[in-house]
Gaussian input, Z-matrix of N, CA and C with variables (Angstrom, degrees):
# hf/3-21g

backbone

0 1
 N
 C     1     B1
 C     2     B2     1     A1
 N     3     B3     2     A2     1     D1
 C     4     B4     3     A3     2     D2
 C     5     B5     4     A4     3     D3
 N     6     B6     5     A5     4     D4
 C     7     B7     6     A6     5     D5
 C     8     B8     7     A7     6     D6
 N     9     B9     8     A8     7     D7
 C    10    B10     9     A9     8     D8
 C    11    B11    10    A10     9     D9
 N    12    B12    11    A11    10    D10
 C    13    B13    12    A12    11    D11
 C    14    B14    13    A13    12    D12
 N    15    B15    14    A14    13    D13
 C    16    B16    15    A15    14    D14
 C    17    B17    16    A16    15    D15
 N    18    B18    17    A17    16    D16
 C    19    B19    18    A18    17    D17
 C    20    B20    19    A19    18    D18
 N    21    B21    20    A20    19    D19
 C    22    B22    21    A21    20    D20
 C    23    B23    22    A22    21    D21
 N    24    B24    23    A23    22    D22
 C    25    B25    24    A24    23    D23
 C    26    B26    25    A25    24    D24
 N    27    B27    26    A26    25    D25
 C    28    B28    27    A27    26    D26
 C    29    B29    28    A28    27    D27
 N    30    B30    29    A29    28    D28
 C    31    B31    30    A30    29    D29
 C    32    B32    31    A31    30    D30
 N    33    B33    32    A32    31    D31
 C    34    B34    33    A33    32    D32
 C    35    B35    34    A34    33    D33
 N    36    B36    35    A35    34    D34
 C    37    B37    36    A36    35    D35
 C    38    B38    37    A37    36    D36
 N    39    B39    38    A38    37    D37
 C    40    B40    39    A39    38    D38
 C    41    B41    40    A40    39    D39
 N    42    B42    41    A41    40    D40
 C    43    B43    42    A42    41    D41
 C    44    B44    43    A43    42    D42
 N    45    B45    44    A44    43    D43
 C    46    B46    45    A45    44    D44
 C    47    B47    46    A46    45    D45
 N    48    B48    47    A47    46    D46
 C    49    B49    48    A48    47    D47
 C    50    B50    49    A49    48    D48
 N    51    B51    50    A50    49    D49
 C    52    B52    51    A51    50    D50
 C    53    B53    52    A52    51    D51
 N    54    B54    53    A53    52    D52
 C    55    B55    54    A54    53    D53
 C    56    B56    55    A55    54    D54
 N    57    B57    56    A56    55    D55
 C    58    B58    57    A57    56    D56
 C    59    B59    58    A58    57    D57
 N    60    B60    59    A59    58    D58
 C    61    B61    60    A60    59    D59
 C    62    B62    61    A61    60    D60
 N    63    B63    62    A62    61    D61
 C    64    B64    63    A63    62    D62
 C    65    B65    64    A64    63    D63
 N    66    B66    65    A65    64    D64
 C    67    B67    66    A66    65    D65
 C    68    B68    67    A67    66    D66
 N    69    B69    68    A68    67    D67
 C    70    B70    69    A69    68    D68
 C    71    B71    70    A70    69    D69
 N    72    B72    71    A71    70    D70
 C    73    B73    72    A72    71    D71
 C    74    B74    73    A73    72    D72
 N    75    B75    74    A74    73    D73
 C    76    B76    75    A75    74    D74
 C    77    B77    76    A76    75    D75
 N    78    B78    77    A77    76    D76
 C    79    B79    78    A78    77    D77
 C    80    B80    79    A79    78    D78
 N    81    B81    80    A80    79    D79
 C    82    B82    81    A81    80    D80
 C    83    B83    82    A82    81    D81
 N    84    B84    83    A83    82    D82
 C    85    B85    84    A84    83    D83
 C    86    B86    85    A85    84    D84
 N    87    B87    86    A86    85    D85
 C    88    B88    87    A87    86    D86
 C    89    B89    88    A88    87    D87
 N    90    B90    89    A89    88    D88
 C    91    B91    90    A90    89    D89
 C    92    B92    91    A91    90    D90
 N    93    B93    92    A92    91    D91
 C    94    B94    93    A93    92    D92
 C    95    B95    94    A94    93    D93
 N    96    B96    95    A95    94    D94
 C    97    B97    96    A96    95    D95
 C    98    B98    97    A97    96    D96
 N    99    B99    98    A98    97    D97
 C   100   B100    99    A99    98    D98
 C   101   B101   100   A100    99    D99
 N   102   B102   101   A101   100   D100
 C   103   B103   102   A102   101   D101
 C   104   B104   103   A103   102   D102
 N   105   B105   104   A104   103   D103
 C   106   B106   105   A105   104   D104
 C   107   B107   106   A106   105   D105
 N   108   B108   107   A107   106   D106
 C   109   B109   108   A108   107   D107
 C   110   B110   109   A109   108   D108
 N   111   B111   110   A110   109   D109
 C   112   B112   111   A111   110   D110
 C   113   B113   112   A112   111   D111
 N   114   B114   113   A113   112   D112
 C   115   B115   114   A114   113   D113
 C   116   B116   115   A115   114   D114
 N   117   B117   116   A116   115   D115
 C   118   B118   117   A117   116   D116
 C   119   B119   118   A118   117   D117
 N   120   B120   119   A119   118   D118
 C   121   B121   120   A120   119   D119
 C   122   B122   121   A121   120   D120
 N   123   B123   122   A122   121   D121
 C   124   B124   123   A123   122   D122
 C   125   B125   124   A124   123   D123
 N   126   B126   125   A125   124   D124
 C   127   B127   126   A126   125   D125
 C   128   B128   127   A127   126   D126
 N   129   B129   128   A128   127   D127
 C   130   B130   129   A129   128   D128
 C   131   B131   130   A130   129   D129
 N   132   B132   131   A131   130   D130
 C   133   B133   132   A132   131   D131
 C   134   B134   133   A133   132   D132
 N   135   B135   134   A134   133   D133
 C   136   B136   135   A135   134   D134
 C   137   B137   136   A136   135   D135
 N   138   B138   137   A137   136   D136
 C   139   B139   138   A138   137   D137
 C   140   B140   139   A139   138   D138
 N   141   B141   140   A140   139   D139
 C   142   B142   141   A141   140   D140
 C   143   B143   142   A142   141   D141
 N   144   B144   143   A143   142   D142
 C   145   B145   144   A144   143   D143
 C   146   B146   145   A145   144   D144
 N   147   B147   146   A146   145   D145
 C   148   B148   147   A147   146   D146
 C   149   B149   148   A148   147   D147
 N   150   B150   149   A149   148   D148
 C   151   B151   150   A150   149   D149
 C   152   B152   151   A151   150   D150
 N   153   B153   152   A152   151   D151
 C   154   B154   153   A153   152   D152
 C   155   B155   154   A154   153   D153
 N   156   B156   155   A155   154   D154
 C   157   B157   156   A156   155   D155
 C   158   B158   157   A157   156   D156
 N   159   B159   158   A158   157   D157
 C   160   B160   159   A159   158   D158
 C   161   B161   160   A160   159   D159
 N   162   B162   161   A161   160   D160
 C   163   B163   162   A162   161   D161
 C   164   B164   163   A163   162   D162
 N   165   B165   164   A164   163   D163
 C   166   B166   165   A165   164   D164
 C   167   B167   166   A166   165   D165
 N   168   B168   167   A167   166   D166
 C   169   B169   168   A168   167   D167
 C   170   B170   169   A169   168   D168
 N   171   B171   170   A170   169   D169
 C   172   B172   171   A171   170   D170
 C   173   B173   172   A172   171   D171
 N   174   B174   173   A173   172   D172
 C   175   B175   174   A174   173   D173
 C   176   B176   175   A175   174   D174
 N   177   B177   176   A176   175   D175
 C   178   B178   177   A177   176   D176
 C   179   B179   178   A178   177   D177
 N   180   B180   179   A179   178   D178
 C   181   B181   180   A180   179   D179
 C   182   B182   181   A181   180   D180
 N   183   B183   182   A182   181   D181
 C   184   B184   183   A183   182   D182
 C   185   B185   184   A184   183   D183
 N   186   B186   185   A185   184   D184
 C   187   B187   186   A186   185   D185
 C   188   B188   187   A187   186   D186
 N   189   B189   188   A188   187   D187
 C   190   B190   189   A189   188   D188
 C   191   B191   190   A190   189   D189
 N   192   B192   191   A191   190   D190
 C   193   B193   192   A192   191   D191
 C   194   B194   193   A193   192   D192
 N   195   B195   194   A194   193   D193
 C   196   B196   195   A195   194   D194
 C   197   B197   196   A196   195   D195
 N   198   B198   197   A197   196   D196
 C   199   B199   198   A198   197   D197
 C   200   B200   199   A199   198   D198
 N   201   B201   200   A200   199   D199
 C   202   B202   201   A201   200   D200
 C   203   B203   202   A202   201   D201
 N   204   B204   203   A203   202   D202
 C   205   B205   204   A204   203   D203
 C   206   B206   205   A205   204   D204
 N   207   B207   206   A206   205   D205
 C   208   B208   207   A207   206   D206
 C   209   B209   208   A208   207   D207
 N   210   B210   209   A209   208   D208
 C   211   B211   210   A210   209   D209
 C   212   B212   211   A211   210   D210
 N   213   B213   212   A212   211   D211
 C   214   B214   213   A213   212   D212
 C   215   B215   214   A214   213   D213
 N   216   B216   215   A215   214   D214
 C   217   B217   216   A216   215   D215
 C   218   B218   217   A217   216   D216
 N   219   B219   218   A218   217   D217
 C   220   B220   219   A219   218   D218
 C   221   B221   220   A220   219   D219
 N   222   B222   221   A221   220   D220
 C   223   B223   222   A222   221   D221
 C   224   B224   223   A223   222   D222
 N   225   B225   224   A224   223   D223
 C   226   B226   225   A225   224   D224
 C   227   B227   226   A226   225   D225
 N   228   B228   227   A227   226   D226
 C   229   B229   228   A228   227   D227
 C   230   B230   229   A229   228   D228
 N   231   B231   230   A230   229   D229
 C   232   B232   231   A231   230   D230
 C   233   B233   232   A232   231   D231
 N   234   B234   233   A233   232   D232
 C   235   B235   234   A234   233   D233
 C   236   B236   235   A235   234   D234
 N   237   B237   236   A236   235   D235
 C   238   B238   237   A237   236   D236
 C   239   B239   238   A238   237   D237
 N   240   B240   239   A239   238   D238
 C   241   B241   240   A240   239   D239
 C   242   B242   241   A241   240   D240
 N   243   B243   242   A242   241   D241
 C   244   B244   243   A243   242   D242
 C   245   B245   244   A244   243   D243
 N   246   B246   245   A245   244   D244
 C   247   B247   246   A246   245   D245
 C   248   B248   247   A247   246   D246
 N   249   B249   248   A248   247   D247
 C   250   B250   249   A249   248   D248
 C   251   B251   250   A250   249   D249
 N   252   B252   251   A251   250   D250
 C   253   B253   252   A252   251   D251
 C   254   B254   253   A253   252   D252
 N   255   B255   254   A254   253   D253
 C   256   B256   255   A255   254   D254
 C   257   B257   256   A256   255   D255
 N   258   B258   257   A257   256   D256
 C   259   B259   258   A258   257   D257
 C   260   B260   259   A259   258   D258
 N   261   B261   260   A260   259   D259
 C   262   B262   261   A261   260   D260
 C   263   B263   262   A262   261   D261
 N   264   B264   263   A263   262   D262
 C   265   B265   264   A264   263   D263
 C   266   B266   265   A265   264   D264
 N   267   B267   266   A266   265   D265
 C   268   B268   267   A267   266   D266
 C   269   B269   268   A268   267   D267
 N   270   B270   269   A269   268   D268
 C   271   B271   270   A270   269   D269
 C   272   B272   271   A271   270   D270
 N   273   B273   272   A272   271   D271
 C   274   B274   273   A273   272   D272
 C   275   B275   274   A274   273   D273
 N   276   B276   275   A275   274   D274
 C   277   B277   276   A276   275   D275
 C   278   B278   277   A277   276   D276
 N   279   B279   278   A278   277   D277
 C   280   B280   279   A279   278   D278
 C   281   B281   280   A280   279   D279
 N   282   B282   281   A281   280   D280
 C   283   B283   282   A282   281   D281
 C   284   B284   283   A283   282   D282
 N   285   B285   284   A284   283   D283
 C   286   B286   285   A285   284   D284
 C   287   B287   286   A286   285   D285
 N   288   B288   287   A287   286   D286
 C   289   B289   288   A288   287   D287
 C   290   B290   289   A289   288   D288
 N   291   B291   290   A290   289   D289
 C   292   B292   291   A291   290   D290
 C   293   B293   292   A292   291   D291
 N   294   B294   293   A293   292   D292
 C   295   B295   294   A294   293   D293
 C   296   B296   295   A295   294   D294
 N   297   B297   296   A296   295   D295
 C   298   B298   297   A297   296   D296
 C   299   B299   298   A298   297   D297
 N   300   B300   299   A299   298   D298
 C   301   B301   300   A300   299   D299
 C   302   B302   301   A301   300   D300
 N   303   B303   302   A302   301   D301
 C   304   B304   303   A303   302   D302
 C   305   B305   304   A304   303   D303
 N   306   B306   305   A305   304   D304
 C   307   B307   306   A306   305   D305
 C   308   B308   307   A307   306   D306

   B1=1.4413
   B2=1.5171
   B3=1.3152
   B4=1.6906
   B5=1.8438
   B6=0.9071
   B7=1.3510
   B8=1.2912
   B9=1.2842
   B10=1.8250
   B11=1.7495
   B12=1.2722
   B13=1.4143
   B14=1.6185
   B15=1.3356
   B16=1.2370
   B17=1.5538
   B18=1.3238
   B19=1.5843
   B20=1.7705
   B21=1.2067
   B22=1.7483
   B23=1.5433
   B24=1.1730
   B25=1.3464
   B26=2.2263
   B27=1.2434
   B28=1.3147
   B29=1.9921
   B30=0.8874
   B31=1.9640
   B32=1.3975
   B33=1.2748
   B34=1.4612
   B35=1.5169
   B36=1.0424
   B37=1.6265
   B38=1.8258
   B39=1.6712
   B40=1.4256
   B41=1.3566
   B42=1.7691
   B43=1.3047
   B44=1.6491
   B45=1.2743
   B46=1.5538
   B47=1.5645
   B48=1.4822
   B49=1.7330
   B50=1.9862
   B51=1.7555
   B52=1.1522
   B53=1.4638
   B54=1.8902
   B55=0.7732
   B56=2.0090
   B57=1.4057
   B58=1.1765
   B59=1.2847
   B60=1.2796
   B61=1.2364
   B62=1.9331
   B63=1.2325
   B64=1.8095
   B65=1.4369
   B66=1.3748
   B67=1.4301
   B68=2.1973
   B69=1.3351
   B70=1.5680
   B71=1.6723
   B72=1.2983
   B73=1.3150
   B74=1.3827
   B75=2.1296
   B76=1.3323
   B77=1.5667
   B78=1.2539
   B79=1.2836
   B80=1.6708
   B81=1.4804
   B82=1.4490
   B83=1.7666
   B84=1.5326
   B85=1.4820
   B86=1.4231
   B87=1.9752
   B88=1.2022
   B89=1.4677
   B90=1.0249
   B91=1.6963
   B92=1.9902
   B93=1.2713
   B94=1.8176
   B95=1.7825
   B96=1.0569
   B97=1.4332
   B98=1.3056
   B99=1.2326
   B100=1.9431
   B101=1.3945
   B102=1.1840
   B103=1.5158
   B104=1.4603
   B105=1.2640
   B106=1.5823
   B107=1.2450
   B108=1.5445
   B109=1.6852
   B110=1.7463
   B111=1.3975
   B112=1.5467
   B113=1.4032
   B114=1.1599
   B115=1.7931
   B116=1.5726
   B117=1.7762
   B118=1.1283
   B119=1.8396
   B120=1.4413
   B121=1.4614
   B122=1.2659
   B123=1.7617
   B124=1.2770
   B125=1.8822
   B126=1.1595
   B127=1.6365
   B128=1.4061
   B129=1.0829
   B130=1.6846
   B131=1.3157
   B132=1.2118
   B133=1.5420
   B134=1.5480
   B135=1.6991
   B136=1.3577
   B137=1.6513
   B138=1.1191
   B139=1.4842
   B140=1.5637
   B141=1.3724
   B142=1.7601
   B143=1.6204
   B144=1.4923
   B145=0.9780
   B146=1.3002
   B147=1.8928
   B148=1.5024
   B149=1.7329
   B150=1.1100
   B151=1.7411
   B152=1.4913
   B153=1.6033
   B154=1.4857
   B155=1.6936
   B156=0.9291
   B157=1.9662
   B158=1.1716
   B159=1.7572
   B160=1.1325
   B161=1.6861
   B162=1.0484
   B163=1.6809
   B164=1.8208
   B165=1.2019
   B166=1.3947
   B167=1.5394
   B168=1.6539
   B169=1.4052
   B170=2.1332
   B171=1.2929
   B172=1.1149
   B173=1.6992
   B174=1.2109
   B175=1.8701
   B176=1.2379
   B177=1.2966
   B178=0.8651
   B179=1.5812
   B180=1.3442
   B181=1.0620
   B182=1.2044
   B183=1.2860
   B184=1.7842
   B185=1.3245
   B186=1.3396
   B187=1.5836
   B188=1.6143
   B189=1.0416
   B190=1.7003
   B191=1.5663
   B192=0.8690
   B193=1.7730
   B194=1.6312
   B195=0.9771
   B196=1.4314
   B197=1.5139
   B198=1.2861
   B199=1.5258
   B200=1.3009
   B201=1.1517
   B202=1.4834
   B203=1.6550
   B204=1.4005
   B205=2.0847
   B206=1.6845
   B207=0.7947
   B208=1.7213
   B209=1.5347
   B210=1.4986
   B211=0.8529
   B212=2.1723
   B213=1.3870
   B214=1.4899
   B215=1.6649
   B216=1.5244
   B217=1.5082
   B218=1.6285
   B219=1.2060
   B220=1.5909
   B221=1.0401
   B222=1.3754
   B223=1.3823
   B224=1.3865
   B225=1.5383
   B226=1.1216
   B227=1.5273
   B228=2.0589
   B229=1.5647
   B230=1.2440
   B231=1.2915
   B232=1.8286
   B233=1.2182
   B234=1.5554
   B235=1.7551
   B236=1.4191
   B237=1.4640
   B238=1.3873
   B239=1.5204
   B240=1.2331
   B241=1.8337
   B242=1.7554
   B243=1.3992
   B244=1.8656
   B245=1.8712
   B246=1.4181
   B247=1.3188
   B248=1.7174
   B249=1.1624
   B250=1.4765
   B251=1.4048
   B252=1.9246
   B253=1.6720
   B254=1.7407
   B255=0.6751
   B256=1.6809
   B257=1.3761
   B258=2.0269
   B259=1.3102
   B260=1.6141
   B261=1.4533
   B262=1.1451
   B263=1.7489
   B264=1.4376
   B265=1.7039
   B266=1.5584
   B267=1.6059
   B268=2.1918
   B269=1.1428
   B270=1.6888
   B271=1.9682
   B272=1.5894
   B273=1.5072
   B274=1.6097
   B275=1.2732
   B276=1.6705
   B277=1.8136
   B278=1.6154
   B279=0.9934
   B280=1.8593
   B281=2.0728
   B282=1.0442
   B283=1.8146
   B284=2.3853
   B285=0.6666
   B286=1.9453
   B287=1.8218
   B288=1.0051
   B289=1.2982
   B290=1.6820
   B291=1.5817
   B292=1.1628
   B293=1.5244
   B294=1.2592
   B295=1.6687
   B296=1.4361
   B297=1.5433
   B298=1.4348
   B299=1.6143
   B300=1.2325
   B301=1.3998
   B302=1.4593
   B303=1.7164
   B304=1.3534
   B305=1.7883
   B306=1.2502
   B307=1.3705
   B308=1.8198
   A1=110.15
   A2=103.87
   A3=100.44
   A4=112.23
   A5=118.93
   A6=110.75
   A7=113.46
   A8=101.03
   A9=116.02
   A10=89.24
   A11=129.89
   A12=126.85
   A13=101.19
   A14=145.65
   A15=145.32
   A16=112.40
   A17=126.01
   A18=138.99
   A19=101.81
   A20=85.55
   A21=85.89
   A22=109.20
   A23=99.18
   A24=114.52
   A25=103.09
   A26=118.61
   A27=111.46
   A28=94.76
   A29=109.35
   A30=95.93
   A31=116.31
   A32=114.68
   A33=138.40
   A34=98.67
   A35=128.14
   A36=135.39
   A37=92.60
   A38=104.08
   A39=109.64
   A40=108.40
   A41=121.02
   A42=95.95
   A43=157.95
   A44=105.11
   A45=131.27
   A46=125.49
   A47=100.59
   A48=84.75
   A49=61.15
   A50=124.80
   A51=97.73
   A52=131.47
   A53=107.54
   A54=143.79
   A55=93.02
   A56=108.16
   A57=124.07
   A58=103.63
   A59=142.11
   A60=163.29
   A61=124.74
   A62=102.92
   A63=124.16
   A64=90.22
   A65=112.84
   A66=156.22
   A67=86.75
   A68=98.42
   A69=107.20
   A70=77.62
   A71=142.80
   A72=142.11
   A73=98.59
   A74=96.05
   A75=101.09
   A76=106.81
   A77=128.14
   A78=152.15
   A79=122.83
   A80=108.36
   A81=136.35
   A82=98.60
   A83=124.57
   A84=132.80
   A85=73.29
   A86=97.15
   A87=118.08
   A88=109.16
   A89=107.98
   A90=100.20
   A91=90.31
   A92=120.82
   A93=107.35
   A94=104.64
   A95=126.11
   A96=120.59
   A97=112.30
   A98=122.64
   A99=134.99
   A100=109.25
   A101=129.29
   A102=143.76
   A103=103.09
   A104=125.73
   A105=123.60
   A106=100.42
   A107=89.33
   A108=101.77
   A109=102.87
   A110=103.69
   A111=114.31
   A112=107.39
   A113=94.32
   A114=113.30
   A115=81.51
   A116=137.69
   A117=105.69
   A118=110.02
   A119=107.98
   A120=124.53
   A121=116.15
   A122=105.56
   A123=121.43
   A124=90.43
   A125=96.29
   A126=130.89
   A127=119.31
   A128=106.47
   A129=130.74
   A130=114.82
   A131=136.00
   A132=105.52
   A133=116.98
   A134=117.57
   A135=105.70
   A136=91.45
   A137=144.91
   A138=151.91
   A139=89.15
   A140=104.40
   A141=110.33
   A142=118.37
   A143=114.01
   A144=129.81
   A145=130.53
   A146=98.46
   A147=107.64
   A148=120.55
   A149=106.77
   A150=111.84
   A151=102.85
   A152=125.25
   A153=116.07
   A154=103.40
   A155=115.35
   A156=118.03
   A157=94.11
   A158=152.95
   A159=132.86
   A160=121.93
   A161=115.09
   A162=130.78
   A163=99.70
   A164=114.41
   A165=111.82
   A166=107.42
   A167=105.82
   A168=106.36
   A169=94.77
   A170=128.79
   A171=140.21
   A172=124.73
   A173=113.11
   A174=113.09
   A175=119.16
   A176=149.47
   A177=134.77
   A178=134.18
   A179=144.64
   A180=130.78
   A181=102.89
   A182=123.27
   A183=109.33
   A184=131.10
   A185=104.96
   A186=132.48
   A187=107.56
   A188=112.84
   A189=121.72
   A190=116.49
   A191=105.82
   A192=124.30
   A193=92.64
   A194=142.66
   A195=139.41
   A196=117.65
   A197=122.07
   A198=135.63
   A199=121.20
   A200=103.32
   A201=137.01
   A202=121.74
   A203=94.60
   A204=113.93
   A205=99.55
   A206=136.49
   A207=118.64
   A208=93.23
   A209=126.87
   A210=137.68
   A211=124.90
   A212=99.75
   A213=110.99
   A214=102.65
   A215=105.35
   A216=115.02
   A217=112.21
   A218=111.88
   A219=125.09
   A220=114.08
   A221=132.91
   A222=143.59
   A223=109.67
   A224=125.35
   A225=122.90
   A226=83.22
   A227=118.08
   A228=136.00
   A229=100.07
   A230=125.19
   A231=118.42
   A232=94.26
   A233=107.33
   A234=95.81
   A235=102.84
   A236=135.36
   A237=127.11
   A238=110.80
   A239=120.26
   A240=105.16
   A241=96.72
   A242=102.62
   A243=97.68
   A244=99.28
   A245=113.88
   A246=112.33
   A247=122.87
   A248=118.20
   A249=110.66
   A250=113.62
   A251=90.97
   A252=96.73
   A253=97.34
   A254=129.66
   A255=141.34
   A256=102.60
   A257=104.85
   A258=118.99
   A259=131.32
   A260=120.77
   A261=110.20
   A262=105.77
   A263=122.81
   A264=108.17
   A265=117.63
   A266=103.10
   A267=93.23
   A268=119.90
   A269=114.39
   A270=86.09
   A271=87.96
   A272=130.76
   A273=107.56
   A274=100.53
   A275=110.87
   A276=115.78
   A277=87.70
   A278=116.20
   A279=120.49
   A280=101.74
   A281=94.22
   A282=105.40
   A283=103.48
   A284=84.27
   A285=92.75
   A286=87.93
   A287=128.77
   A288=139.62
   A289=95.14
   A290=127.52
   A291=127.63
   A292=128.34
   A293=117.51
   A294=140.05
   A295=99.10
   A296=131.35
   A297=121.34
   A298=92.96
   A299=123.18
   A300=102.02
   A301=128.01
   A302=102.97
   A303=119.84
   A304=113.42
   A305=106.22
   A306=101.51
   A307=109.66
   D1=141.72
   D2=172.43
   D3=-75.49
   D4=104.43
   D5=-170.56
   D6=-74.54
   D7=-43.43
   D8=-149.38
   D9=-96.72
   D10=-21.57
   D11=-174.20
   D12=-87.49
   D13=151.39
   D14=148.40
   D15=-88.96
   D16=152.26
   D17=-166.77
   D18=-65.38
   D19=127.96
   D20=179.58
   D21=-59.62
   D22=160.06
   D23=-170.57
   D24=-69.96
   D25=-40.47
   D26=-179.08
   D27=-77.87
   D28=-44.84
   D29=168.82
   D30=-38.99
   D31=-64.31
   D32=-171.05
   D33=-55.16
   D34=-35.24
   D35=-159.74
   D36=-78.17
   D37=-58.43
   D38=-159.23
   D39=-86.20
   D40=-21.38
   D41=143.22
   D42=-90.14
   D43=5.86
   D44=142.62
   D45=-49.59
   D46=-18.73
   D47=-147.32
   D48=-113.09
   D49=-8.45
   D50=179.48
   D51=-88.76
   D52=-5.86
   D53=-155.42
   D54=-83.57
   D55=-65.46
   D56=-166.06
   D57=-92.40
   D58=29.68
   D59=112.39
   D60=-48.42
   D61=-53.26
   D62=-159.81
   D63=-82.98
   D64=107.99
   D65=-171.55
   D66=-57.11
   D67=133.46
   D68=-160.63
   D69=-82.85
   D70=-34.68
   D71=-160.02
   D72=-153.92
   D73=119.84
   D74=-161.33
   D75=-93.46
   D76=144.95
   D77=-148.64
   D78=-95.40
   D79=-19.98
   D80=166.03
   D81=98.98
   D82=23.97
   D83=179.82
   D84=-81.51
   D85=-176.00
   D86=175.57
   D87=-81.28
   D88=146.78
   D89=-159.23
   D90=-100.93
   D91=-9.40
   D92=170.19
   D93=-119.29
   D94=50.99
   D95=158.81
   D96=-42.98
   D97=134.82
   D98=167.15
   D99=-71.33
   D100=84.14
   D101=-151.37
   D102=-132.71
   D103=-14.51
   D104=-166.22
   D105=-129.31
   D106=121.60
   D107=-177.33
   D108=-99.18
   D109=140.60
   D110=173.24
   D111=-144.95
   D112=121.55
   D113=167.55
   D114=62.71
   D115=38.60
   D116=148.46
   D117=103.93
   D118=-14.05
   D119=168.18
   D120=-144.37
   D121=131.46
   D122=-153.44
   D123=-81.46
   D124=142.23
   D125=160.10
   D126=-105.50
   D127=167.47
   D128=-177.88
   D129=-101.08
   D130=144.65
   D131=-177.25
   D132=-87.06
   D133=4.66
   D134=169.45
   D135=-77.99
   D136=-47.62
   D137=-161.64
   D138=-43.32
   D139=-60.50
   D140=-166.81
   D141=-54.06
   D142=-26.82
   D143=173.31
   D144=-68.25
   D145=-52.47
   D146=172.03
   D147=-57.67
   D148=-34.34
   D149=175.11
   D150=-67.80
   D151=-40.73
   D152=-168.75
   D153=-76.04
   D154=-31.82
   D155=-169.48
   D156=-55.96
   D157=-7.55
   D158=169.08
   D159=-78.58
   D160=-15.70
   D161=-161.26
   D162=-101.76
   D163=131.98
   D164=-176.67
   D165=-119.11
   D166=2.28
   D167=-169.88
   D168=-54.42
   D169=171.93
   D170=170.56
   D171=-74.51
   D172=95.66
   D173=160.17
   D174=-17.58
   D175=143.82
   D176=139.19
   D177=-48.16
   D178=166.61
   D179=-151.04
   D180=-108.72
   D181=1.52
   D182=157.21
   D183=-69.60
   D184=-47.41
   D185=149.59
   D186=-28.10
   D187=-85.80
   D188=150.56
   D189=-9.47
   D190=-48.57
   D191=-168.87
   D192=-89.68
   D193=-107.46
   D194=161.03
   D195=7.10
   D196=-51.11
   D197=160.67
   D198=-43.02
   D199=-56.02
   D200=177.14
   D201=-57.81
   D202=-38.67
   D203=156.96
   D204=-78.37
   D205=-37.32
   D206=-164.84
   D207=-101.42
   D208=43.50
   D209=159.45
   D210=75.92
   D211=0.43
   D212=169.37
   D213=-47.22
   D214=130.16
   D215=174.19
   D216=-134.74
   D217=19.70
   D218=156.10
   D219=-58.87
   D220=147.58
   D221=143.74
   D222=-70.00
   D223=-23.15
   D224=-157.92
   D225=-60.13
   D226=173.02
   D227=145.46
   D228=-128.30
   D229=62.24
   D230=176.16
   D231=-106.05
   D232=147.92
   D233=170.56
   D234=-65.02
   D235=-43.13
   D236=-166.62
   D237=-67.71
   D238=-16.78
   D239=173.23
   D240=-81.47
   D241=-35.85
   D242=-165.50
   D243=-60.43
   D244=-45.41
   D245=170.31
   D246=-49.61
   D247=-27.16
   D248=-164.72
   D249=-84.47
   D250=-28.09
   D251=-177.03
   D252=-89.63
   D253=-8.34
   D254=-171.92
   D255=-65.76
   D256=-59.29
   D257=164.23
   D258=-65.02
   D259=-32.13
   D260=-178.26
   D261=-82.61
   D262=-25.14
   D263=169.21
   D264=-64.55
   D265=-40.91
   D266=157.82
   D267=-50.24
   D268=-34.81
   D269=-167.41
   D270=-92.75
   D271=13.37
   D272=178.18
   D273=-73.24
   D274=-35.19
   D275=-147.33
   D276=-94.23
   D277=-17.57
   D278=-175.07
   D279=-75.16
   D280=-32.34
   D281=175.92
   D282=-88.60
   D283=-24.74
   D284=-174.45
   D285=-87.02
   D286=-28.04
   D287=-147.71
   D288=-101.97
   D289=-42.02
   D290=166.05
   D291=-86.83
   D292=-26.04
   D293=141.93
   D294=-31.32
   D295=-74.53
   D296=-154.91
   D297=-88.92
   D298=1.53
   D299=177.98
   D300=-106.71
   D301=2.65
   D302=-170.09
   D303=-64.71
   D304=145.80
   D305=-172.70
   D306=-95.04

């Protein structure tokens, strides 16, 4: 983890906007569409995630709050814990997502 660095400000942006994006109740779409543009190239929002899980500086607490509806039950506010659980409910709905799509 970067400890001593805080999440850049265009990270911080695209994982916010991935946060308050991720459908509170998933819908049977693809749950990682490349929808988030950074520096100009679209990402996925597990992608967006995996770059933020290094930074432990603290989320703000709306983010937190929002987390907290898609079922986050950490105390942690690091972006890198909010990222990990961010990532492991994509690859749940990314696995539910190949289940209903199997032929």
């Amino acid at each position: 983890m970067s400890e001593d660095a805080p999440i850049p400000g265009n990270l911080r942006n695209a994982f916010h906007f991935t946060v308050l994006n991720t459908p509170r109740h998933w819908t049977g779409e693809d749950p990682d569409p490349e929808i988030i543009s950074l520096d100009g190239k679209s990402f996925t929002p597990s992608a967006i995630c995996g770059l933020a899980r290094k930074f432990a500086d603290p989320m703000p607490r709306f983010i937190y709050d929002v987390l907290h509806e898609l079922g986050y039950a950490e105390g942690d506010l690091s972006h890198a814990a909010g990222a990990r659980f961010l990532m492991d409910l994509i690859e749940r709905r990314k696995a539910l997502y190949r289940w209903a799509h199997q032929s």
